[in-house]
C-alpha positions in Angstrom: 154.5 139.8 42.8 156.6 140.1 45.8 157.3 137.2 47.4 157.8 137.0 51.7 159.9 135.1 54.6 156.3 133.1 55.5 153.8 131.2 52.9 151.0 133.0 51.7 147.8 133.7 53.8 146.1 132.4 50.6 147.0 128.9 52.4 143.3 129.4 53.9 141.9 128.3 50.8 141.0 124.8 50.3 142.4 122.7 47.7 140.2 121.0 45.3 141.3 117.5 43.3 140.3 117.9 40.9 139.0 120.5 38.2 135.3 121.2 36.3 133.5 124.3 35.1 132.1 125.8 37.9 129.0 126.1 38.8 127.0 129.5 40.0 126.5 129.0 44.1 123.7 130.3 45.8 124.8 131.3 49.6 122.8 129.5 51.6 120.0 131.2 53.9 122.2 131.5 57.1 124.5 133.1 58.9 128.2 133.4 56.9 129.6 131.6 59.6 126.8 128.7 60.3 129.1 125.9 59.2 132.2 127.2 61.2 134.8 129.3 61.2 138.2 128.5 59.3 141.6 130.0 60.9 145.3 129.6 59.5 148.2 131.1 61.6 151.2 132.0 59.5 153.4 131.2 62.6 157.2 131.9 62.1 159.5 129.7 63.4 157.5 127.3 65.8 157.5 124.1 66.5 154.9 121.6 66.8 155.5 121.4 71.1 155.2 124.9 71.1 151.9 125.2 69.2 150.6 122.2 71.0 151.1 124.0 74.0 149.2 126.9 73.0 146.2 125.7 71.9 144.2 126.1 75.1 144.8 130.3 75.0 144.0 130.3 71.0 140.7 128.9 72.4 140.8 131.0 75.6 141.3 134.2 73.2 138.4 133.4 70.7 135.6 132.6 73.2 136.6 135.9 74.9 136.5 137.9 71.7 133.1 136.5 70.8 131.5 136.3 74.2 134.0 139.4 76.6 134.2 136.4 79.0 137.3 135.0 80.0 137.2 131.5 80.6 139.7 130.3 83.5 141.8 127.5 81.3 141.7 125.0 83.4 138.1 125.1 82.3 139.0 124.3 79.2 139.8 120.9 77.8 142.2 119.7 75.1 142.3 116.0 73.9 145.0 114.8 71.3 144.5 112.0 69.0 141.2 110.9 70.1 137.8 112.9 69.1 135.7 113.0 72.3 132.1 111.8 72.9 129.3 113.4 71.4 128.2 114.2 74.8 131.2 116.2 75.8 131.1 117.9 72.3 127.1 118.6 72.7 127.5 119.8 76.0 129.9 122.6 75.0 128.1 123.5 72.4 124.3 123.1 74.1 124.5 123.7 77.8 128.1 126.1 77.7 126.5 127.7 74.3 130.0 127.8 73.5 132.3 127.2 70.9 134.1 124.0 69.9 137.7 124.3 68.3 139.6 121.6 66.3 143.1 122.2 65.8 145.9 120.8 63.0 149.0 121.5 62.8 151.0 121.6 59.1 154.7 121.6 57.9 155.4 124.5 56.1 156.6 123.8 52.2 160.3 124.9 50.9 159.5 127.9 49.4 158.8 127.5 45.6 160.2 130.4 43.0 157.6 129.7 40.5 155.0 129.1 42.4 155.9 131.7 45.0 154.6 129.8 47.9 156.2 128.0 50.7 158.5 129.6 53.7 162.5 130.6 53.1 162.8 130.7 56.9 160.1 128.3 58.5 160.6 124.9 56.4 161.8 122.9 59.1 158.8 124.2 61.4 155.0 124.5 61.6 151.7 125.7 61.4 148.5 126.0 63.0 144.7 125.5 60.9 141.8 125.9 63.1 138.2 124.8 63.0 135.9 126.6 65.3 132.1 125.3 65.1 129.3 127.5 67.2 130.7 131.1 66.6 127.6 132.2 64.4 126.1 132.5 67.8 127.9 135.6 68.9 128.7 136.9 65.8 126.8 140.2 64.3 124.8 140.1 60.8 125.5 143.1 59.9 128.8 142.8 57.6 130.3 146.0 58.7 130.3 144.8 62.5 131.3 141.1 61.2 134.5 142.3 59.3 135.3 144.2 62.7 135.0 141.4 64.6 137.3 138.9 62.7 139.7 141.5 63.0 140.0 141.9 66.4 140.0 138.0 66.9 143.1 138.0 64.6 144.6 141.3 66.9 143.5 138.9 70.1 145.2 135.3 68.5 148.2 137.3 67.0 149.1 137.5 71.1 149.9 134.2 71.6 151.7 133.4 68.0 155.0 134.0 67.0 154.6 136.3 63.6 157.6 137.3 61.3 156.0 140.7 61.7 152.9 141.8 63.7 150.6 142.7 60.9 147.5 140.0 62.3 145.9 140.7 59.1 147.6 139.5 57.1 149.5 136.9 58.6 146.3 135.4 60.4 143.3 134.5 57.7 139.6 133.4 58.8 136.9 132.8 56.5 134.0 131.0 56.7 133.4 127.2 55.9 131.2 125.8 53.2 130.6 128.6 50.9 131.3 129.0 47.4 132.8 125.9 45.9 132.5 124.2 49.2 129.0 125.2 49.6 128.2 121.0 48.8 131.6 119.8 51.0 131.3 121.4 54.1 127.7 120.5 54.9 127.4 121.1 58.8 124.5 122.0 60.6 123.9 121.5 64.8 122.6 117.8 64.4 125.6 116.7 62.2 128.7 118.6 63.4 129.4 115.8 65.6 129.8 113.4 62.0 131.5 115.6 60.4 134.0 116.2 63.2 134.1 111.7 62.5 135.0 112.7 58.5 139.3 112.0 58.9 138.3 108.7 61.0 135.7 107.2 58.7 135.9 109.3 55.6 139.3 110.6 55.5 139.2 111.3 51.2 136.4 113.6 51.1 137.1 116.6 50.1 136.4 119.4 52.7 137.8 121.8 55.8 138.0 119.4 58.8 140.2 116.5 56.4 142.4 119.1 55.0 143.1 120.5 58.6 143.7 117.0 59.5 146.2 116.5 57.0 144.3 113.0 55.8 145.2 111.3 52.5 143.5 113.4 50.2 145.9 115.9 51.7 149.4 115.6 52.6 149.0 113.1 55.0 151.7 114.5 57.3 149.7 112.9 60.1 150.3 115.3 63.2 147.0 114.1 65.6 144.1 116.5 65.9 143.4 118.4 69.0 140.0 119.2 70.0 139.7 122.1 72.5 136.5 123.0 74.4 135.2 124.3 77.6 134.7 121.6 80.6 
């Protein structure tokens, strides 16, 4: 396997604690990307400021590839450290019919021979993981038109991050949340996205997306606050 300068996009996939024999999932009867939308950024050489700073055009660039609107940014909000009111979230999501972004940034890892993860370049800087809940609402069915999409968010969100080279695809990774072995973890539907966005305040060891993008205990507990980024 040939290893690289930046960790492997495979960083997308949660870890689990623990092992079992696996069950057999059944997807769920909804859209693929009903529970949210789950981005990591391989970004090369950045700092936490930096990313910090950007968070309001990574949001500014996914509404506009979902909706072809682009949202002034000082109509867009970020708060640090403190998950707003359900109101504020509800609104966005309700009245705006727009999308609702939680971001985390990560340290990269030393890069590890046998493991062949890690970054040789980037392990005194960071990382973005995103959570995006409402984008099932302008996304297509048909799977053909949905890969197309993601793709063209990761060529819109590859403008704003530093990338060791610009190949989005495979420096960029978005999947959806709570399928396959997270089918039972990631439960998050319009009338509880606002408790599960509570999960690394009140119930920061379950497995599942928004904890390990928080970083909480079950995780590495780097503690770098959450952001949470959405339209005024």
């Amino acid at each position: 396997m040939k290893s690289t300068d930046l960790s492997s996009p495979s960083e997308a996939r949660l870890p689990v604690s623990y092992t079992y024999n696996k069950p057999t999932y059944i997807a769920p009867d909804e859209h693929l990307y009903a529970r949210g939308m789950f981005i990591t950024i391989n970004n090369h050489k950045q700092g936490s400021d930096t990313l910090y700073q950007s968070l309001k055009k990574q949001y500014q660039s996914i509404v506009y590839g979902l909706t072809c609107t682009n949202h002034s940014r000082n109509d867009i909000k970020c708060v640090t450290g403190k998950l707003p009111k359900r109101n504020r979230i509800m609104d966005c999501l309700v009245v705006n019919e727009l999308p609702v972004m939680v971001a985390g940034i990560h340290n990269y890892d030393t890069y590890n021979n046998k493991t062949l993860r890690g970054s040789r370049v980037s392990s005194d800087y960071q990382h973005l993981h995103m959570y995006v809940y409402g984008v099932h609402h302008h996304l297509p069915d048909n799977s053909n038109l949905l890969d197309k999409c993601i793709e063209h968010l990761k060529i819109l969100l590859a403008r704003h991050n530093k990338l060791n080279k610009y190949k989005p695809s495979e420096l960029i990774t978005i999947a959806p949340v709570g399928r396959g072995e997270y089918i039972f973890n990631d439960v998050v539907t319009p009338s509880s996205v606002y408790e599960y966005l509570e999960h690394p305040y009140k119930n920061p060891s379950k497995v599942c997306c928004i904890n390990y993008i928080a970083d909480t205990i079950q995780y590495g507990n780097n503690n770098y606050p959450l952001s949470y980024i959405y339209r005024r």
